[in-house]
Structure formats: C-alpha cells, structure tokens
C-alpha positions in Angstrom: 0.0 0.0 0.0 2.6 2.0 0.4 4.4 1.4 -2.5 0.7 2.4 -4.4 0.3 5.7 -2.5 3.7 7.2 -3.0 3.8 6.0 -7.0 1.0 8.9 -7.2 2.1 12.3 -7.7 1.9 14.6 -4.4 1.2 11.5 -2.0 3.4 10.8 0.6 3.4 8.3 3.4 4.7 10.1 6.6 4.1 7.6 8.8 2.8 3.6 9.7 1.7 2.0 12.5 0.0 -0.6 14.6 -1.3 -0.3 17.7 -3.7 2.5 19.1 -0.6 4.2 21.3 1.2 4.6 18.2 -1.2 5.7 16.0 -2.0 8.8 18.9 1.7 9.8 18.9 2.7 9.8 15.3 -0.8 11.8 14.0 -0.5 14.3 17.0 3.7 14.8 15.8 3.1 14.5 12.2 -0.3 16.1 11.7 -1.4 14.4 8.6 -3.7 15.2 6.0 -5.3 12.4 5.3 -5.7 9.2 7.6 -6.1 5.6 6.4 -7.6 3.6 9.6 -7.7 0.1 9.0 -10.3 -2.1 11.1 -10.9 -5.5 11.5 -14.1 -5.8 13.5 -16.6 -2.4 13.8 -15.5 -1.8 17.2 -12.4 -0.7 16.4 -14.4 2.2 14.9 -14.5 3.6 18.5 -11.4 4.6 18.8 -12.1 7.2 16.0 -12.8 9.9 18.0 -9.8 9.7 20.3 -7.8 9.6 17.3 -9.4 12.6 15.5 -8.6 14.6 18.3 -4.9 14.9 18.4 -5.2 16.0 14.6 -8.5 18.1 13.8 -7.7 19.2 10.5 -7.0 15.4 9.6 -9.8 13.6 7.4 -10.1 9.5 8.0 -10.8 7.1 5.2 -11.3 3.5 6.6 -10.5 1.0 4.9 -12.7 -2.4 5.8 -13.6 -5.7 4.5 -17.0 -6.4 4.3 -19.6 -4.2 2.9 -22.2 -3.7 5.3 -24.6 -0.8 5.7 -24.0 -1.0 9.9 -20.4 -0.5 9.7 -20.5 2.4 6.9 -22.7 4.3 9.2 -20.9 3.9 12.2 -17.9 4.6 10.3 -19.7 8.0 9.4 -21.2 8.8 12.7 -17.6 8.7 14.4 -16.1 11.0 11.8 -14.6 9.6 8.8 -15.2 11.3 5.2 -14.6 8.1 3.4 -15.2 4.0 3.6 -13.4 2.0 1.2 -12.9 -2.2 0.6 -9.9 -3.5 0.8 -10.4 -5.1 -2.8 -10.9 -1.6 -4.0 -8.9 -1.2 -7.2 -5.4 0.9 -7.1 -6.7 3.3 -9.1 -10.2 3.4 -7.3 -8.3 3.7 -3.9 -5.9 6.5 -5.0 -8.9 8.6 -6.3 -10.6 8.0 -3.1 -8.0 9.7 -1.4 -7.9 12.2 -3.2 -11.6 12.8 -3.0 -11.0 12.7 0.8 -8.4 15.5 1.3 -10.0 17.8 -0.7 -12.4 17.3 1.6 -15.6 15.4 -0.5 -17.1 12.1 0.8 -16.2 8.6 -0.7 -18.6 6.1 0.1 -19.1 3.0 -2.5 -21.7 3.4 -5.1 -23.4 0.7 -4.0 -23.2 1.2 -0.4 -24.7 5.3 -0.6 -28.4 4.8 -0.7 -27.8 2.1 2.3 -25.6 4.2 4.4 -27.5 7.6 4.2 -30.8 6.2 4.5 -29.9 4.6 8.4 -29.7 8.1 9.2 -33.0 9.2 8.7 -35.0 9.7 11.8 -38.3 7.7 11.5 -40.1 9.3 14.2 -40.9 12.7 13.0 -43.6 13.4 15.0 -41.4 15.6 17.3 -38.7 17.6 14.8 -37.0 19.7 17.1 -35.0 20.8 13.9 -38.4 22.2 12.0 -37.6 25.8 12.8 -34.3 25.6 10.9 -35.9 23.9 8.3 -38.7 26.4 7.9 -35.7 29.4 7.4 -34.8 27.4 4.1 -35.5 29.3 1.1 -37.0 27.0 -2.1 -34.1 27.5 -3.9 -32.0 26.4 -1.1 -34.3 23.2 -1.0 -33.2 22.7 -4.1 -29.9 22.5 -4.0 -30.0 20.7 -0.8 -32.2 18.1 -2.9 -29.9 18.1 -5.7 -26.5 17.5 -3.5 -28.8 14.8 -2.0 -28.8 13.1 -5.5 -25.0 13.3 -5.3 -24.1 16.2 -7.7 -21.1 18.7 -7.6 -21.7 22.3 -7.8 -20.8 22.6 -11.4 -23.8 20.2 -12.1 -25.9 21.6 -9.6 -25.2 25.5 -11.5 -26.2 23.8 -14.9 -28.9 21.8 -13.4 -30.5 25.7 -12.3 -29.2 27.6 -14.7 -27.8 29.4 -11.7 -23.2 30.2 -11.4 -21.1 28.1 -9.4 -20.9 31.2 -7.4 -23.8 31.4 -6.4 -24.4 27.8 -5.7 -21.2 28.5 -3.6 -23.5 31.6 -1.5 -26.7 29.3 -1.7 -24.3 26.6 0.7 -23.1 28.8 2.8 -26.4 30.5 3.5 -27.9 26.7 4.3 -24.5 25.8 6.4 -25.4 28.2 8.4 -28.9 28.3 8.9 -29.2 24.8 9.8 -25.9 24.5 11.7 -23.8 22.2 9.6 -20.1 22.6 8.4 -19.6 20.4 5.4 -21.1 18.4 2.7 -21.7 15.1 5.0 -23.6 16.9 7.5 -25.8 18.6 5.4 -26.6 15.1 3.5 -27.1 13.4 6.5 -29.2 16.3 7.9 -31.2 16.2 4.8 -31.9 12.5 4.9 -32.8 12.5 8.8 -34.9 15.7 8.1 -36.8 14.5 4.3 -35.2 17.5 2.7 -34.2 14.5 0.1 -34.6 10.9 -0.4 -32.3 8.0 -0.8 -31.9 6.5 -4.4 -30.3 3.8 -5.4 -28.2 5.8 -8.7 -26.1 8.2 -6.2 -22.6 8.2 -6.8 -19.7 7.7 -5.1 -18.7 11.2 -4.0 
C-alpha cells in the first residue's frame, strides 16, 4: 500500500503504524492530512474519536472488509469522510484519497443509498430541527435536494441555470442556517430531516 500511494504524484506516506498508542503519537507529531484507519471488526471504529482529536484538521478514510450498511454508518457517525474495501482497485483507492483530502465524501456506489438512509429519523412526529428547516428558502431546498442526489456544484449550477458562485452563496447560506459545516452533515441532515430521499443511482462522492 505504500508502495501504491507514494507511486502517485503529491502522495506521501509520513508515517505507519500498529497499535492504538502509536497511532496517537505519530498523527498528534506529524499532523497528517489524510488518515487511512484500517479495522478489522466495527469496534475498532471507537477509537475514531480519540484519534481525531490529536489531529483536527485530519480527514479518515477507513479501509474495511465487508460491505455492510451498519459498519458504513458507524464509520460516518464517528467522523470519517470516506469507507473503502480492501479489494478496492489501485486506481479506485488513490482517487478516493484524493476525493478525501480535498475534503468530498467517498462512500461505495453501492453502499450510498444504504448508508445515508440509516440516518433518517423515522419518528418525525417531534422535529425539534423544523424551525431551521422552515428558514430554508425554495431554492436552497433545491440545492440541498440536488447535492442529496450526489451532484457537484458545477452540475448543480447547470442543473438551475444558476453560477457556481452562487451555488457556492446558496451553501453557505444553508450551512449556516441549519448549523452544519460540510457536505456530509448537510446530506445526513437532509436524509434525517426529508429534505431529500435516498436513491439507489447516487454516486460515489
């Protein structure tokens, strides 16, 4: 693996290791950009947040074995940006992390719907969230709907015949009025809240 990542222009390996002590001391010395946490059962997924800590600016992809729904999400609840397999291909893998440090979310295609619909909160009959909700402009529902089908601005712009600038002021305005401070909260928020649906096309993004 680390032959793969440091064959691709601008990646560097700064550091490897193997137990949970290590891992704490090299990402709070080293401050990485990106994070590759590789689990072997879902429980190791709760060290996340001890490990995100000593490096706040770091984004985690994890890398896992089997594709299941249960471990995506926890992956996602705990912080990571991205969940790839380990039989992801090399080219796949690098794009992923990629993706990840600019900051985007990387989930598998086939995995998206799955993982972002065990968010949604099935009891709405309580929505202590509603007065955010209401603040929303319709054109803001729209783009939250149309991120929610897993486009980029530039689509989202030619989708409303709108700039990517002012998609750009459209996400800030909806960041802050419902409290969010990237892309993955504001899908998530959107699924629990029925400001969009899952689909089975979205993309990996």
């Amino acid at each position: 693996m680390r032959l793969l990542i440091e064959s691709a222009p601008g990646l560097t390996v700064i550091g490897e290791v193997g137990t949970a002590a290590e891992s704490l001391a090299v990402t709070a010395s080293e401050q990485p950009d990106v994070i590759l946490f590789s689990i072997k059962e879902e429980s190791d997924l709760d060290f996340l947040p001890e490990l995100m800590a000593v490096a706040k600016q770091a984004r985690v992809m994890i890398l896992t074995g089997p594709r299941n729904p249960k471990v995506h999400q926890h992956a996602i609840r705990n912080g990571a940006t991205g969940v790839v397999s380990m039989d992801t291909r090399p080219k796949t893998f690098l794009k992923a992390i990629e993706k990840v440090y600019m900051g985007e979310i990387w989930l598998n295609r086939s995995m998206t719907a799955n993982v972002l619909a065990g968010f949604i909160n099935v009891n709405k009959e309580v929505d202590p969230d509603a007065a955010k909700v209401a603040t929303l402009t319709k054109r803001e529902r729209e783009v939250i709907a149309l991120i929610g089908e897993g486009l980029k601005n530039k689509q989202i712009s030619a989708r409303l015949f709108i700039s990517e600038a002012t998609v750009r002021h459209h996400l800030t305005s909806i960041f802050g009025k419902l409290e969010v401070s990237d892309r993955l909260e504001l899908i998530i928020y959107a699924y629990r809240h029925g400001l969009t649906k899952p689909v089975d096309s979205l993309p990996s993004v």
